[in-house]
C-alpha positions in Angstrom: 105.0 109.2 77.1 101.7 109.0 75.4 98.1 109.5 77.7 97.3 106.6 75.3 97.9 102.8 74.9 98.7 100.7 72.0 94.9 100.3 71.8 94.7 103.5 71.3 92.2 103.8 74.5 92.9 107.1 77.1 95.1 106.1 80.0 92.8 106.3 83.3 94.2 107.1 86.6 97.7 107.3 88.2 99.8 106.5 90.9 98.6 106.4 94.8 99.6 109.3 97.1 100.7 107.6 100.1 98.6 106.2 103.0 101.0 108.6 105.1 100.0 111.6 102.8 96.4 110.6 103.6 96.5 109.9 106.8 98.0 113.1 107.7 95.4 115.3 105.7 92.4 113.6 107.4 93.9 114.5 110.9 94.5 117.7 109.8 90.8 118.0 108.3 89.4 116.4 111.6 91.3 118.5 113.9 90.4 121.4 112.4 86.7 120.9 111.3 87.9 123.2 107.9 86.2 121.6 105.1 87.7 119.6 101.8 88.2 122.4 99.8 90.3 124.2 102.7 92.8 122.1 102.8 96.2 123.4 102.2 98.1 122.1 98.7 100.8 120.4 100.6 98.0 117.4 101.5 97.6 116.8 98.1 94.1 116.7 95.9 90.7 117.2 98.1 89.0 114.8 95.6 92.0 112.0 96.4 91.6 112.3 99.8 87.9 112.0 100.5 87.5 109.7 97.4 90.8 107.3 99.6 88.2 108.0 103.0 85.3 106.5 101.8 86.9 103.8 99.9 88.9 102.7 103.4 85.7 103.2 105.2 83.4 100.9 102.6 85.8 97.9 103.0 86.3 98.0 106.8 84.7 95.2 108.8 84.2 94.6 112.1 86.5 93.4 114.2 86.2 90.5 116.3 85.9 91.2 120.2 88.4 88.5 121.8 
């Protein structure tokens, strides 16, 4: 497959790691206070996990007290 489209514009991006992936390479980061570019390969990319952190954390809200 082509990294262009029938516009002939570059592709951008790809597919999501999962949430799980994510999830578990945060804990790992928090638990061990090692920095982003220490995390072991097996959590995926450094840039995908931090960038997938602040994204979460831009569109959280508040949540209502009951």
């Amino acid at each position: 497959m082509s990294r262009y489209s029938r516009t002939g514009a570059p592709q951008r991006g790809g597919r999501w790691r999962e949430h799980r992936q994510v999830i578990d390479a945060l804990a790992f980061k928090y638990r061990t206070g090692c920095p982003w570019t220490d995390l072991p390969a097996g959590f995926g990319s450094r840039k995908g996990g931090h960038n997938r952190l602040r994204r979460w954390a831009r569109k959280k809200r508040p949540s209502r007290a009951a």
